[in-house]
DODO-850065 format. One record per residue: x, y, z of N, C-alpha, C, CB in turn; residue in one letter. Coordinates in steps of 0.001 Angstrom, whole numbers, plus 500000, padded with zeros to 6 digits. Glycine has a CB too. Layout:
<recs>
XYZXYZXYZXYZA...
</recs>
This chain:
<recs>
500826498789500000500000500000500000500861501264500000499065500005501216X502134501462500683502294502310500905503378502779499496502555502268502286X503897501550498838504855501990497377503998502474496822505593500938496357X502397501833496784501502502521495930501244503841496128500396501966495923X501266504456497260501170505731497653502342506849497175501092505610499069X503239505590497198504951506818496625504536507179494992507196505553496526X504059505879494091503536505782493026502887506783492196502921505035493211X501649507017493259500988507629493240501317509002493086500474507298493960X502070509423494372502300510694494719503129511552493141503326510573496268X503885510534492665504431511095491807503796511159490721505409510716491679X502680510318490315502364510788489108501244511527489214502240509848488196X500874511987490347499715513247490603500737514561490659498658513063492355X502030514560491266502806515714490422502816515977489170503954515667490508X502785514912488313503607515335486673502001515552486456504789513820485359X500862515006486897499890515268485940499519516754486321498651514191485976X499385517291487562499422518837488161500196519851487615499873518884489471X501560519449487208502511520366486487501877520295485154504135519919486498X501569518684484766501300519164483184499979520130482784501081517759482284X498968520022483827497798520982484132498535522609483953497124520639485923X499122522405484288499885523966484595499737524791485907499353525016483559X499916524017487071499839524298488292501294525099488351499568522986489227X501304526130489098502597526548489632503451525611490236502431527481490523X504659525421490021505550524208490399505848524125491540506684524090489830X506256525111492598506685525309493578505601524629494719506996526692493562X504057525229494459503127524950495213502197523730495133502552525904495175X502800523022494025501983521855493553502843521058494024501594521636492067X504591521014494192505230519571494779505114519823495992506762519107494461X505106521167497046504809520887498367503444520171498989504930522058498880X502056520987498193500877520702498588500825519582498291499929521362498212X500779518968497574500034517786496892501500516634497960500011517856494418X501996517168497865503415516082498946502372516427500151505765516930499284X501963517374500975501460517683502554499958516911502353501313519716503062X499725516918501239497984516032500767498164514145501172497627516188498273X499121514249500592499485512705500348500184512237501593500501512445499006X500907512918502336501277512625504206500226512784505061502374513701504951X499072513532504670498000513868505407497327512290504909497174515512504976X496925512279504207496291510511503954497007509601504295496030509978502552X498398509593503968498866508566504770499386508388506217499633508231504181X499079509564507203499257509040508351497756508904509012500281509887509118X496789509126508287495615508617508849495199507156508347494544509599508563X495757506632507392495818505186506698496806504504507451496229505160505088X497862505373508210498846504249508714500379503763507612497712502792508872X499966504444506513501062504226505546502249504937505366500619504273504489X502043505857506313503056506785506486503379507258507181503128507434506104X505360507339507778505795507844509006505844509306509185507008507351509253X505500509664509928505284511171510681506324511654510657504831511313512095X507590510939510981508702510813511251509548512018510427509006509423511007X509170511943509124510255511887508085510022513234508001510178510932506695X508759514095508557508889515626508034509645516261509304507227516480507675X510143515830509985510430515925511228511828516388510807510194514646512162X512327516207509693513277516479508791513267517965508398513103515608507667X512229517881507848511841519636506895512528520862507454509995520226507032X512614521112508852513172522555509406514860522453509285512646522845511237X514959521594509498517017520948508870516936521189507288517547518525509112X516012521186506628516163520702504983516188522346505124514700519575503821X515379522824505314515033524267504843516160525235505327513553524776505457X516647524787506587518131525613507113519065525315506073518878525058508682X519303524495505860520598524001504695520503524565503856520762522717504089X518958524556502963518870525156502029519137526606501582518042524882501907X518750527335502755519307528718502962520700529360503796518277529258503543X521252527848503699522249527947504412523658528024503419522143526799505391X523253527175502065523554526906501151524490527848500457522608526621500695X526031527302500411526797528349499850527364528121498452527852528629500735X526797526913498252526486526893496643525560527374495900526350525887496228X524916527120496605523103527353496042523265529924495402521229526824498808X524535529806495875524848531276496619524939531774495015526568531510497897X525829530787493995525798530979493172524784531509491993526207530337493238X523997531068492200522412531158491311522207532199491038521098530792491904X521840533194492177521485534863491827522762535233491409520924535956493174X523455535015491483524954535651491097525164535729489725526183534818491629X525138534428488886525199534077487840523999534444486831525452532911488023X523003534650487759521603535423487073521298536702486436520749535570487934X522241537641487627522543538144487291523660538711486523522224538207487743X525176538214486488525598537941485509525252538292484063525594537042485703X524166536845483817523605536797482974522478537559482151523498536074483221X522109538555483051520788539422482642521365540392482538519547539607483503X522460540824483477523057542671483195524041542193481413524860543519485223X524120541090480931525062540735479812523841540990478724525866539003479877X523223540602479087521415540693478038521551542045477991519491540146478898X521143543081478770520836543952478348521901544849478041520022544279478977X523037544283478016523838545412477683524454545401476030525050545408478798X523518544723475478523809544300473794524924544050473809523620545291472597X525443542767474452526737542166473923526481541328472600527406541201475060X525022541081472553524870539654471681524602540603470370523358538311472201X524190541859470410524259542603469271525345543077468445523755543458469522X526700543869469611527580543502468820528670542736468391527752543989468763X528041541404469092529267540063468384528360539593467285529789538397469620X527176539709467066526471539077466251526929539874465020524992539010466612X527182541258464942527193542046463916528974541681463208526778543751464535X529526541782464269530880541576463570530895540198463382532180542061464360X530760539070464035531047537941463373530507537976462447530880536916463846X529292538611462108528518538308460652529529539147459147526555539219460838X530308540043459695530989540565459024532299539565458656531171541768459637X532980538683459619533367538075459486533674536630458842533304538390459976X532584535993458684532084535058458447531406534988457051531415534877459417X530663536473456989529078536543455955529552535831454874528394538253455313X530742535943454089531240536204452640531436534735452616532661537305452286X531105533488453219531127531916453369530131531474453056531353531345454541X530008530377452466528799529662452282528522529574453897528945528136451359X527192529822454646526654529105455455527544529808456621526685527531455134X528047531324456685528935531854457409527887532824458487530081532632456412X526489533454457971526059533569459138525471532864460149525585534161459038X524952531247459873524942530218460352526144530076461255524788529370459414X527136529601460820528448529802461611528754530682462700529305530132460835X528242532142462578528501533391463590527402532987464645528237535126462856X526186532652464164525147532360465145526310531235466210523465531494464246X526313530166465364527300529056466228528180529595467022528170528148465409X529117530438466823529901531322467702529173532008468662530598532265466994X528835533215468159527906534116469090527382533477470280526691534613468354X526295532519470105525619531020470897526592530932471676525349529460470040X527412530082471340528648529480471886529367530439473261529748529381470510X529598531666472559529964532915473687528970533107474836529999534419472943X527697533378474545526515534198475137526347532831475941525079534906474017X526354531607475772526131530435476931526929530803478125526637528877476448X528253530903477563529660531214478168529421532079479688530618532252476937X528762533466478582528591534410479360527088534732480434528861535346478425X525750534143479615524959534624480318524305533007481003524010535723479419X524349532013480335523847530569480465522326530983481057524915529468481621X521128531524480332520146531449480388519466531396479007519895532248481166X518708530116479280518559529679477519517556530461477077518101528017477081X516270530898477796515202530967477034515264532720476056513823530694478224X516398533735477176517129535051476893517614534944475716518202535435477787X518432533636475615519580533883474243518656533085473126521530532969474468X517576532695473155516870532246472037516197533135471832516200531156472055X515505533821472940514701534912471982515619536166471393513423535642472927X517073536371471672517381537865471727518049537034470073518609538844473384X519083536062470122519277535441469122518107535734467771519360534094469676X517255535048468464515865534939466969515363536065466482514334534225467327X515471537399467721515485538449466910516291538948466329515177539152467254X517291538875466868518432540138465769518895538849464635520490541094466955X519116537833464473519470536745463282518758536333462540519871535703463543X517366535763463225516845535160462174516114536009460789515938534331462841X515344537731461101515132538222460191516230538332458407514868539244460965X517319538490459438518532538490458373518697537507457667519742538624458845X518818536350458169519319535103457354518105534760456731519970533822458210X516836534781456897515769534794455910515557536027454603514578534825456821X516261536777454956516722538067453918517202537790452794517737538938454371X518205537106453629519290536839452596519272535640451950520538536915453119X518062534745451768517937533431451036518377532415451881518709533361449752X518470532257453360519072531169454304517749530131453976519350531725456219X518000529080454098516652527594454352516024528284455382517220525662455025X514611528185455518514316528609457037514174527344458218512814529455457008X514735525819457646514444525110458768516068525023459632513699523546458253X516652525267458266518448525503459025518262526647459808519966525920457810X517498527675459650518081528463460139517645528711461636518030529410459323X515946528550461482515620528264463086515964526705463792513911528489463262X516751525893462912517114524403463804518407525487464406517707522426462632X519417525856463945520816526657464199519634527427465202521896527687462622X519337528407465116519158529068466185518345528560467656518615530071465632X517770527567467664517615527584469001518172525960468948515960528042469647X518982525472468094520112524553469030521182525438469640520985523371468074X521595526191469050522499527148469713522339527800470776522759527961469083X521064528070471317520288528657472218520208528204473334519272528772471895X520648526575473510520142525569474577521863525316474628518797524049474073X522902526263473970524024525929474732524430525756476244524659526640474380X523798527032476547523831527586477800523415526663478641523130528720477940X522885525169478470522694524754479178523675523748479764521783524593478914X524731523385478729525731522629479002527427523350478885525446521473478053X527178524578478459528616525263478544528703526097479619528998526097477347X529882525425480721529898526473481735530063528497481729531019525877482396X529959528749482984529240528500483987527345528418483565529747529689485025X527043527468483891525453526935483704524676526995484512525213525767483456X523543527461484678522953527637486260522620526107486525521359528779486456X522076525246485198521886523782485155522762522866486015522061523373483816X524052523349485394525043522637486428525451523243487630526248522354485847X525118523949488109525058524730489677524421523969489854524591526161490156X522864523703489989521608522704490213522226521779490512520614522338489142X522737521032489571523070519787489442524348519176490504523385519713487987X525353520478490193526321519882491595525882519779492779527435520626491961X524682520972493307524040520713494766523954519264494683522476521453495110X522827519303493671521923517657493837522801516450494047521018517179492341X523603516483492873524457515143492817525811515008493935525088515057491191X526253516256494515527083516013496153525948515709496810527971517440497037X524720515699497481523546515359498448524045513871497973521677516015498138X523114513644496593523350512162496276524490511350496320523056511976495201X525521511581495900527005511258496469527096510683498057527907512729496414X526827511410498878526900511273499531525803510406500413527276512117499549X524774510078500199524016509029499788524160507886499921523861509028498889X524897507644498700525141506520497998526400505960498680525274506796496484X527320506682499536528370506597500270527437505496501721529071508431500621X526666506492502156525978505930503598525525503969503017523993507285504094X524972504315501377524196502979501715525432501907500953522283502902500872X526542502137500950527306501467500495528185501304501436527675501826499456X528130502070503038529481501961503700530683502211503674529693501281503817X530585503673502792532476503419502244531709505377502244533340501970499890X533421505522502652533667506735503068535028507236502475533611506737504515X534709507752500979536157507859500210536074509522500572536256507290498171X537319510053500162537746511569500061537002512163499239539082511861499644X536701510958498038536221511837496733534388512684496754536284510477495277X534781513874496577533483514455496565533311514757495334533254515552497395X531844515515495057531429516088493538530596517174493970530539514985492426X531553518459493217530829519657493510530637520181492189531534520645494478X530325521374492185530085522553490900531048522667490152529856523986491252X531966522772490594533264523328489919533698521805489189534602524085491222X533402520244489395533886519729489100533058519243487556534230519122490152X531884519556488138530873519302486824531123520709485660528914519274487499X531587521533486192531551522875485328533080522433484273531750524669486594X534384521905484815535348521591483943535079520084483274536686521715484706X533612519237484101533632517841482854532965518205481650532758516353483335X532140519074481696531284519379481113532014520674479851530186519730482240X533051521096480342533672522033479395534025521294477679535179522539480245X534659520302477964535352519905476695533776519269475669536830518444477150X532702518623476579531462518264475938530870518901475005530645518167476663X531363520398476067530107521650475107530817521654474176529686523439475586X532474522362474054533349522463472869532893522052472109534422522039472790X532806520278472461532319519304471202531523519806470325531608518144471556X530197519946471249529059519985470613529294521011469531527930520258471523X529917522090469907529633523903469113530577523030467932530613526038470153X531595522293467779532166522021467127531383521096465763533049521615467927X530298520376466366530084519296465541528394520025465044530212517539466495X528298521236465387527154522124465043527988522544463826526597523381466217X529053522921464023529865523771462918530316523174461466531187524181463582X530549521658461626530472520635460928529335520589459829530405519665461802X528387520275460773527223520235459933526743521153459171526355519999460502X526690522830459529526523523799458680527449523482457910526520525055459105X528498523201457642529845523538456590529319522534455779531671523314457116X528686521112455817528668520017455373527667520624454366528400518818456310X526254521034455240525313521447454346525708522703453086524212521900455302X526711523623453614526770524377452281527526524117451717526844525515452169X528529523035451645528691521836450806527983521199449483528553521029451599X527416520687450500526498519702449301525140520382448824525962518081450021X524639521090449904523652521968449395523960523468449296522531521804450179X524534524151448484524720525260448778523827526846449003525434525210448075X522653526030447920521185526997447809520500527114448752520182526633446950X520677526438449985520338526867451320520808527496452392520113526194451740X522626527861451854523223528423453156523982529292452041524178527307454444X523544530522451151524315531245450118525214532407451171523124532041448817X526176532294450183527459533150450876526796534950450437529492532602449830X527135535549451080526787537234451234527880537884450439526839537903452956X527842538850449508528451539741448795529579540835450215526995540626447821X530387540868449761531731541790450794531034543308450462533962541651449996X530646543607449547529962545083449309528712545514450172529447545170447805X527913544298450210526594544100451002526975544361452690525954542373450697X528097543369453379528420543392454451529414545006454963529069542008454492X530147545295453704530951546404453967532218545405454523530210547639455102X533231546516455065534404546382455332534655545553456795534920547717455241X535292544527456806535896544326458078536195544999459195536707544018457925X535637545679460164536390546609460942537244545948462155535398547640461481X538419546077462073538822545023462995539261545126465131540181544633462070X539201546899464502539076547652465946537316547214466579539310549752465620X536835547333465821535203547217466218535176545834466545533993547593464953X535895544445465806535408542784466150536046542890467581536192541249464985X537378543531467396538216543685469115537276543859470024539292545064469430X537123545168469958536077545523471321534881544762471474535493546994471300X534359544298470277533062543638470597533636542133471101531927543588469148X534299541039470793535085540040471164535770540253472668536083539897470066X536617540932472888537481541237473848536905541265475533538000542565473367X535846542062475746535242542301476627534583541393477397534682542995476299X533802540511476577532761538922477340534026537853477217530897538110476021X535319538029476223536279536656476720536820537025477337537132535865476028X537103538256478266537992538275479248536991538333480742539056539600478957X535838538174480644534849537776481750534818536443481262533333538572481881X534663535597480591534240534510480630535947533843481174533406534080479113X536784534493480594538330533558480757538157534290482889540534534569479131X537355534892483035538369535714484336537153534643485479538244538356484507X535838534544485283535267533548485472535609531613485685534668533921484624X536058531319484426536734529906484143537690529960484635536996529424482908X538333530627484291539675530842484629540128530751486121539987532091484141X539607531509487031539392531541488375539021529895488987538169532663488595X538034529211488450537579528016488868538338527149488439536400527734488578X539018526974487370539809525736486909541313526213487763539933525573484880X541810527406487780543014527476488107542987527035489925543555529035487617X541712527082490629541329526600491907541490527680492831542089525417492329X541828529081492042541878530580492977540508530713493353542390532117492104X539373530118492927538001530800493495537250529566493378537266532196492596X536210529275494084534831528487494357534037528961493274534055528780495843X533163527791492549531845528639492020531177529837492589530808527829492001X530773529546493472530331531280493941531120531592493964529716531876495072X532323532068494295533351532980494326533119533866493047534756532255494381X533602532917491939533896532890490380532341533833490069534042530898489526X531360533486490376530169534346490228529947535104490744529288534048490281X530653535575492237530699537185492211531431537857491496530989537728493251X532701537260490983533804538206490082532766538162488537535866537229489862X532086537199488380531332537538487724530143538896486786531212536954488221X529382538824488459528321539551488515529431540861488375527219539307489904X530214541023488815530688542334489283531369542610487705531870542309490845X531992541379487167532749542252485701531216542754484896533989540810484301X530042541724484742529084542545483725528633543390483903528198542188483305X528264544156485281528452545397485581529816545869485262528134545573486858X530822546136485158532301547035484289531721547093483097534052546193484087X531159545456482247531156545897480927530279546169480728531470545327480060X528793546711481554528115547639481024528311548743481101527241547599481225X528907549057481627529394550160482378530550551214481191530270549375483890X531030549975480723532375550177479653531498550804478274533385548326479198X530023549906478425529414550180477109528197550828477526529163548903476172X528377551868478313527191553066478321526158552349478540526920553988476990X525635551669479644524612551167479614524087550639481570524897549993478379X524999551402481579524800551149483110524428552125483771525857550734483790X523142552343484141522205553435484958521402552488486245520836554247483698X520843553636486569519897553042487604518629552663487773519876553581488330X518211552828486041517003551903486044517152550839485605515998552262485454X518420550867484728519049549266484147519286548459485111520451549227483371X520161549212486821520435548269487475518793547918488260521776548675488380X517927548643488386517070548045488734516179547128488253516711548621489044X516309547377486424515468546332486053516337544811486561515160546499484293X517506544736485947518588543759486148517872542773488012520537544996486283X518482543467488762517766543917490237516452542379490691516629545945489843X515281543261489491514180543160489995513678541471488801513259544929489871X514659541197488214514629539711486926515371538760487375515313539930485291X516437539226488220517342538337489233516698538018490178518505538882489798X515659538543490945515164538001492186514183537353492022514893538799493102X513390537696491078512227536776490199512574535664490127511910537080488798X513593534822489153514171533806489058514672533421489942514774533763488359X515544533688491024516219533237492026515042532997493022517360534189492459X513962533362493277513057533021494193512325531981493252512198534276494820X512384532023492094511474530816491262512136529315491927511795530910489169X513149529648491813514577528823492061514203527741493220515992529958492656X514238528719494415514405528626496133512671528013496407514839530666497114X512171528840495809511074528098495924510686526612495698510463528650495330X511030526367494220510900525121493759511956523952494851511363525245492052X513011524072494970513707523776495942513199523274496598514205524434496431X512700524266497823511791524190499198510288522694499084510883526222499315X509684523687497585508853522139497613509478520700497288507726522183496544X510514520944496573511094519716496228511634518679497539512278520131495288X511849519591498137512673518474499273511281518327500133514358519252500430X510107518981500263509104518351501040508632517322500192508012519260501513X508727517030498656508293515996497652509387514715498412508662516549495686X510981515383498188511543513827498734511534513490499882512802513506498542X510999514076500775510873512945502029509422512736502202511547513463503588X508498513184501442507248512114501906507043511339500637505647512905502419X507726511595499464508125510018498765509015508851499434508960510271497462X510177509758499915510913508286500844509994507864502404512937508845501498X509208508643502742508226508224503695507269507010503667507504509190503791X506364506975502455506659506073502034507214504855501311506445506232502103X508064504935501122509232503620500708509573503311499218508644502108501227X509185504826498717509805505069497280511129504917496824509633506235496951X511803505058497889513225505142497535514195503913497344513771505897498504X512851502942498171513492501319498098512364500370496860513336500400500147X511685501494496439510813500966495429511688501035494520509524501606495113X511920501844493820513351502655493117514813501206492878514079504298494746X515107501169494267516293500339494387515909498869493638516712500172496061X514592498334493612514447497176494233513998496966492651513463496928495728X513405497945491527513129497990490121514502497837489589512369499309489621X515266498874490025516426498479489117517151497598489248517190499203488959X517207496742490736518326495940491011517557494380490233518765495944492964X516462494305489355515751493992489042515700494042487218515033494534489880X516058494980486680516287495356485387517745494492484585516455497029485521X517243493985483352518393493100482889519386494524482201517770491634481532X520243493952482333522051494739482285522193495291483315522515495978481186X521630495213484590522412495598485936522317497410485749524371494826485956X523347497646486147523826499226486281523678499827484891525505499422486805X524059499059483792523802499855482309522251499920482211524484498947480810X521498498806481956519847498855482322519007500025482776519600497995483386X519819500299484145519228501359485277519497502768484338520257501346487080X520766502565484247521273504104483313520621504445482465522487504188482557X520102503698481522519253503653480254517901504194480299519102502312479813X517361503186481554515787503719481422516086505389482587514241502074482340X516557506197483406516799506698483746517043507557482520517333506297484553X518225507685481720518141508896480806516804508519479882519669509121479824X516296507551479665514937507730478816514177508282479657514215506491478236X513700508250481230512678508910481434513361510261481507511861508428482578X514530510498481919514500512146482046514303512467480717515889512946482653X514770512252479424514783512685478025513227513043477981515352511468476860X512235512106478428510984511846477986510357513209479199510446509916478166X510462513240480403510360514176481149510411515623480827511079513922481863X511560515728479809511940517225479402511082517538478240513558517445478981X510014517146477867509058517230477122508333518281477757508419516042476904X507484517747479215507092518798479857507194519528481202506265518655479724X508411518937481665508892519761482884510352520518482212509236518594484428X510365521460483273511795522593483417512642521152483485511984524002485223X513377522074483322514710521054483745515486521154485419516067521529482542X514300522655486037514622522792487355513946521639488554514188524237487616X512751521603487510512013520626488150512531519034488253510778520693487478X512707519154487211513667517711486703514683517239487918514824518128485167X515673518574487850516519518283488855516409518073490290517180519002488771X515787518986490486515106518796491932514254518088492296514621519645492369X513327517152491286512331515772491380512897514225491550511512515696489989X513223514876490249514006513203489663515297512867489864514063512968488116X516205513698489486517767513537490325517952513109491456518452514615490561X517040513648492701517399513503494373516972511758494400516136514784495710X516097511235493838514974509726493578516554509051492915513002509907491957X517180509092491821517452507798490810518921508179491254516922507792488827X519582509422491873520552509682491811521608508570492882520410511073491986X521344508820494133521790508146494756521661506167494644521351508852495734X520944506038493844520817504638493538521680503955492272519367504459493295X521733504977491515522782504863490564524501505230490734522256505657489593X524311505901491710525941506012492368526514505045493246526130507213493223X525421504253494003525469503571494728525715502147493629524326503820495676X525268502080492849525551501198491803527135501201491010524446501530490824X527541502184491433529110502540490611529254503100489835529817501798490080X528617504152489470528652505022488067529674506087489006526773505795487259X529903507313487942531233508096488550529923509061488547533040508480487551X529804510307489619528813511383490073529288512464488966528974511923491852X530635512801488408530963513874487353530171513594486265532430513940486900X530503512081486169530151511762484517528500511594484409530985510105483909X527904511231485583526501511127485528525808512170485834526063510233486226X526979513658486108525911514456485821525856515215484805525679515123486654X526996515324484010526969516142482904526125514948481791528710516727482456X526088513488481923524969512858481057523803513426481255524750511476481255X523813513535482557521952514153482735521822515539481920521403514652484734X523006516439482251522433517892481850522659517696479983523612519500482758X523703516478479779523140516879478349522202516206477603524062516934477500X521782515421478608520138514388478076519087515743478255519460512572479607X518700516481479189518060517776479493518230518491478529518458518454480583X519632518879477972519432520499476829518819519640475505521472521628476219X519288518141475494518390517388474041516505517435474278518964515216473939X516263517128475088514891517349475718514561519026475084514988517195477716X515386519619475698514969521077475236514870521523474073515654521921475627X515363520772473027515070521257471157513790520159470740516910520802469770X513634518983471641512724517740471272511522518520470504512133516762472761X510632518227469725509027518140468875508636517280470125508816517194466932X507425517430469971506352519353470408506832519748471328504553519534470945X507183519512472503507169520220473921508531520816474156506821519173475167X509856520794473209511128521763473402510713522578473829511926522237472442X511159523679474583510987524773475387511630525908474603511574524557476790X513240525197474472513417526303473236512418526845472051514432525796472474X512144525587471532510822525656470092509645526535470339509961524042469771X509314526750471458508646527580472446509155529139472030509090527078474085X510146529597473009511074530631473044511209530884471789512290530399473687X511459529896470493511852530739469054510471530833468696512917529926467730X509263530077468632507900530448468102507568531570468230506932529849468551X508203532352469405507332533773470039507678534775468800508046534540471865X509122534507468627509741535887467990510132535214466501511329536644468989X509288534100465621509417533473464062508048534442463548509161531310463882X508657534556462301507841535387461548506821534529461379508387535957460309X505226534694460853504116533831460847504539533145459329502496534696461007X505476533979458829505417532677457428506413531592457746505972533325455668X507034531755458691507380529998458860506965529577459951508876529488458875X505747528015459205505442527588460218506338526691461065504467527151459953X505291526063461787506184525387463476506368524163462376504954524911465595X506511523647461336506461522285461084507747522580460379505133521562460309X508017523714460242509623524315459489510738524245460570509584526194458934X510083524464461642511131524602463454511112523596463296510688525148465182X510161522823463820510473521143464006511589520663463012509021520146463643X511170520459461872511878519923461213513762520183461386511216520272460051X513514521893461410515240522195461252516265521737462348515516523812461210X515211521741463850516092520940464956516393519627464786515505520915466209X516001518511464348516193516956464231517346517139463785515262516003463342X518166517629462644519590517354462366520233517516463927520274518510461126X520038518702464647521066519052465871520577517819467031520798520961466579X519393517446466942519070516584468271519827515760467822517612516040468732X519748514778466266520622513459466042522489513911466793520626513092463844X522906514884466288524044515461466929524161515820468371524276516507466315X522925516105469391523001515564470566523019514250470832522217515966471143X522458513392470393522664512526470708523595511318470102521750512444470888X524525511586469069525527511246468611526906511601470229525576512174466996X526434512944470779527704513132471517527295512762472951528331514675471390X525871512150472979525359511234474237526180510204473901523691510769474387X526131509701472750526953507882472775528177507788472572526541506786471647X528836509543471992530313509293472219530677509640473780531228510259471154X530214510537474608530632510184475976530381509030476612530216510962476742X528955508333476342528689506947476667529728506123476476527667506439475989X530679506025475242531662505461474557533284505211475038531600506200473517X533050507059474956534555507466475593534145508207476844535609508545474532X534049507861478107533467508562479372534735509705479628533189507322480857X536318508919479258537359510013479379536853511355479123538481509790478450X535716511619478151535769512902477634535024514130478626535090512774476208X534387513193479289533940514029480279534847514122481570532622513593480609X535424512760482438536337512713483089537876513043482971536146511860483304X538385513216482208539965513550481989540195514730482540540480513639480525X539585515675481992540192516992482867539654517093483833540139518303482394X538478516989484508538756517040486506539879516228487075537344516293487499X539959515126486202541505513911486936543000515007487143542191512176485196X542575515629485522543889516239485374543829517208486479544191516903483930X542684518105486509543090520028487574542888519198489131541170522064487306X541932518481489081541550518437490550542168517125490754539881518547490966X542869515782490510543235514922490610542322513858490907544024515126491191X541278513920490524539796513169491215539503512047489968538114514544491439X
</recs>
């Protein structure tokens, strides 16, 4: 009775979220609904909320978690200070005169603006406006061109610093540590932010790399879909102008990374030097007042309380799921599943893949991670490598037909003559390429593990 109740509990969440209940108030209530029935049924220990005032101190106690608004902001004073306007303009100058070269600048640009702001749904819409009118101007395919723009868009979710992988290091050190208690073994080795932020570095590379591929391939073989731009049309190279526009977000993004890999600063650390350079470079680029800093201000606390909130219900979701005996329901399926530990891994990234259809990926993390995480570590998987699989099973979820979120974010700001069956279509080349670099890390796990071995010796 009472697994049935864990059962239960969870799929009266996903069906409430998919209703469109506010997230925050639907995993606490409907968790305080389902402890309220089960301690009058007897199916459930009282015990376990007895927990909640410890969960909620930690949580705000949390000096990782410290990171989030930091990086939010970061990321929002970088939005509005048209960085993405003028790298978009000079790489396009750069690039234009190529088959398939403003395609390419998008790939760059993307690539940077993850770097710098890592909020996806910002850089798809600011992206889709200032690019996509152009490259439909100029004779671009329109399914290349909105697949390129909001695969590029969902960088941010796997190129550090990521708020995804902030999330994710909380979750997966909790779980780590976990999986330590129910295994009896008490190694040195931990998994934090910083360690998922350098496995996850060489992944993203990949990816921007094998995005770049494919445009080149297509104006290749097809060239009438990705036509090269006239040097008269674009004008002159200015190369003082690519400087300043280039120069400014790589020496925040290098002073950021840089700081965390060299081991001079903590993720939060690294995100206050953060927050504090995109204020300089708005500052550098006339754009720093005091209603800017207040809008900035007042979009950071929005999100960061979206954040804390969801959080808060989440951990009242995992202990009156492990209240009743979800957590050994969990154990007792997979230890149960043919291929052992590969088995478990499998259906685990299929349901999260399948999940990111219609939950956040905040939700995701804070639902489903805290449930499968510790059972799969406890099984022997490495906590680096299983979490940058998760976050890049999540940003593939995010380009997926119908329910991508990105596909969402670019619908708002696509002209009405291309329809959604033109989006759909243009993302499937980039998802097959997510998930080509799901089975080469699956393949080669080094690629995610080698460099934390190398900086941090882990």
């Amino acid at each position: 009775m009472a697994e049935l109740m864990a059962i239960a509990l969870f799929a009266c969440i996903c069906l409430a979220l998919m209703a469109g209940y506010p997230v925050a108030f639907t995993l606490g209530g409907v968790s305080l609904l389902f402890a309220g029935f089960g301690v009058l049924t007897g199916t459930f220990d009282g015990g376990y909320l007895s927990a909640l005032p410890n969960r909620l101190f930690g949580i705000m106690n949390n000096q990782t978690m410290l990171a989030v608004p930091l990086f939010v902001f970061m990321g929002v004073m970088l939005e509005k200070s048209r960085v993405a306007e003028d790298l978009l303009e000079s790489m396009s100058r750069l690039f234009g005169t190529l088959r398939g070269g403003l395609a390419i600048s998008v790939c760059v640009v993307g690539a940077l603006l993850a770097a710098s702001t890592g909020i996806v749904g910002a850089t798809v819409v600011t992206m889709g406006l200032l690019a996509l009118p152009t490259m439909l101007r100029r004779g671009y395919d329109p399914a290349i061109s909105t697949g390129t723009l909001a695969a590029t868009g969902t960088l941010g979710q796997i190129i550090p610093p990521s708020i995804v992988l902030v999330l994710l290091g909380d979750v997966m050190s909790s779980a780590y540590q976990q999986a330590q208690l129910k295994m009896g073994i008490f190694s040195p080795k931990t998994v934090s932010v910083g360690d998922l932020f350098v496995g996850a570095l060489l992944p993203g590379l990949l990816l921007v790399g094998l995005y770049i591929l494919y445009i080149i391939a297509v104006a290749v073989l097809q060239p009438k879909k990705l036509p090269a731009l006239p040097q008269e049309e674009l004008g002159p190279i200015e190369w003082g102008k690519l400087i300043n526009a280039l120069f400014p977000p790589l020496l925040l993004i290098s002073a950021v990374l840089g700081s965390i890999l060299a081991g001079y600063a903590t993720p939060t650390e690294a995100a206050a030097l953060g927050a504090l350079g995109a204020m300089l470079l708005a500052f550098y680029k006339g754009k720093l007042n005091l209603t800017q800093l207040r809008n900035v201000a007042h979009g950071t606390t929005e999100i960061t309380a979206m954040v804390f909130l969801i959080l808060i219900g989440a951990s009242l979701f995992s202990l009156v799921f492990r209240g009743f005996g979800g957590e050994a329901l969990i154990e007792d399926v997979f230890a149960q599943l043919p291929g052992g530990v590969l088995g478990a891994f499998f259906l685990v990234m299929l349901v999260i893949f399948l999940l990111g259809f219609i939950l956040d990926f905040i939700e995701i993390t804070f639902v489903v991670v805290p449930i499968v995480g510790p059972v799969l570590l406890a099984m022997g998987l490495d906590p680096v490598w299983l979490g940058v699989m998760i976050a890049l099973n999540l940003q593939t979820s995010f380009l997926t037909p119908p329910f991508g979120f990105a596909l969402f974010y670019l619908r708002g700001v696509t002209p009405k003559s291309v329809p959604t069956s033109t989006i759909y279509k243009g993302v499937i080349p980039f998802i097959l390429i997510q998930v080509l670099l799901l089975v080469i890390a699956y393949l080669f796990p080094g690629l995610i593990t080698w460099l934390p071995e190398q900086i941090y010796g882990k």
